[in-house]
C-alpha positions in Angstrom: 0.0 0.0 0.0 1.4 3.6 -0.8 1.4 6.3 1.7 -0.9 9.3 1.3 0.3 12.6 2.0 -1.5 14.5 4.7 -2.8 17.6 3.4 -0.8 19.8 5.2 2.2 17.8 3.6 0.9 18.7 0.5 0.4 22.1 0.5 4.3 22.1 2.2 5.6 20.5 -0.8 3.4 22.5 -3.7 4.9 25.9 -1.5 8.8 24.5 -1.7 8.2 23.4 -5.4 6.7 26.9 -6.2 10.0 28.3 -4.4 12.2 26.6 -6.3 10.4 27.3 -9.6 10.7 31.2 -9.0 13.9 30.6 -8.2 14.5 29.4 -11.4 12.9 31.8 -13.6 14.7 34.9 -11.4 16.5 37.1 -13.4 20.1 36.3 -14.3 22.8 37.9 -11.6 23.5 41.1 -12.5 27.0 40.4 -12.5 29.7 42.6 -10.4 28.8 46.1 -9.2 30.7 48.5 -11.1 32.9 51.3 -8.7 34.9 54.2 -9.9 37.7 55.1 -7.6 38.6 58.6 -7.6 42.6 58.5 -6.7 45.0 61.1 -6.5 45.5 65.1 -5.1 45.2 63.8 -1.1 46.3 64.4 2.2 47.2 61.2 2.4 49.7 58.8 0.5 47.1 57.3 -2.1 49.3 56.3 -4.8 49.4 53.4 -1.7 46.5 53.4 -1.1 44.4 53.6 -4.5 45.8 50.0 -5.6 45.0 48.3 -2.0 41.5 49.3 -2.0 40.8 48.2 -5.6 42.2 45.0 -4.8 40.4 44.7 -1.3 37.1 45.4 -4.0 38.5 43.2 -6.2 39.0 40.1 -4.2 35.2 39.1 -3.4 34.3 38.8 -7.1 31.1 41.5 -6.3 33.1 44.7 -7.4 34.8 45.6 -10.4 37.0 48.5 -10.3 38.1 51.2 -12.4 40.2 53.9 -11.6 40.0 57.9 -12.0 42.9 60.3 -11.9 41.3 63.5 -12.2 37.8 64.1 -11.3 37.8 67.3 -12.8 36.7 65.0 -16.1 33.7 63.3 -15.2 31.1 64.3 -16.6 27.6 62.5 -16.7 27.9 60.5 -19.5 31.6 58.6 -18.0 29.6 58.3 -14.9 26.5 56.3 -16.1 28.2 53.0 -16.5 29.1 52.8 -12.3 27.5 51.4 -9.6 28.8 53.8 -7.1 31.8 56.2 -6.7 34.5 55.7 -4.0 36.6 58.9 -3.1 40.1 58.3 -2.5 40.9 61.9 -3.6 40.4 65.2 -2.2 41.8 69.0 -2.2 42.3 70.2 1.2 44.5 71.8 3.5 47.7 73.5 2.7 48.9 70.8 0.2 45.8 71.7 -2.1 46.7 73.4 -5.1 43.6 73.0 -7.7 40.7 75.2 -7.3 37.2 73.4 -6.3 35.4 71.3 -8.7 34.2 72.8 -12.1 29.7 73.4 -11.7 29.5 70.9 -14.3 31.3 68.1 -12.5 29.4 68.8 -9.1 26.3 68.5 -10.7 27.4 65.0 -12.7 28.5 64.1 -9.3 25.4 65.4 -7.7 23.0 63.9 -10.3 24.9 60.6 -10.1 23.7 60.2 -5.9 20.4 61.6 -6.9 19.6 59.0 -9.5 19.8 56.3 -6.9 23.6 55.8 -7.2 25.8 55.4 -4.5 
């Protein structure tokens, strides 16, 4: 004689096979989350620094990093491909010699964080 499932055993196993069948119509994986790291112009010895922290990124497989020299480039059309921005770079104290960022930079930078990046 075969055993009968109990209804309650049923509706358990319909919920896990449900589960697994959403499981495997979700949407590919994204892949890694894109970073720009701003290097360069600190108070700080970043040309150390810059290369330790793309490889920290690096490491886990979730990041891939690319590197920016000069901020005073971005604009929001070299921005749209990242993920997020990570500052390793900035112009203060005595040691700063370039002037702020240009307006249209700030606002690529601004409009990057407003759009939902990071």
């Amino acid at each position: 004689m075969r055993p009968r499932l109990e209804p309650s055993s049923r509706l358990a196993l319909l919920s896990l096979l449900a589960a697994l069948a959403l499981a495997a119509c979700r949407a590919p994986d994204p892949g890694p989350f894109r970073v720009l790291l701003l290097s360069g112009q600190n108070n700080h010895d970043w040309r150390s620094t810059t290369p330790k922290l793309a490889a920290i990124l690096e490491a886990g497989g979730r990041f891939r990093v690319d590197i920016a020299g000069d901020p005073a480039l971005l604009t929001s059309r070299s921005l749209e491909p990242y993920d997020v921005i990570l500052s390793n770079w900035n112009a203060y104290g005595r040691e700063a010699e370039s002037p702020a960022w240009p307006e249209a930079v700030r606002r690529a930078y601004l409009d990057f964080v407003r759009n939902g990046k990071g």
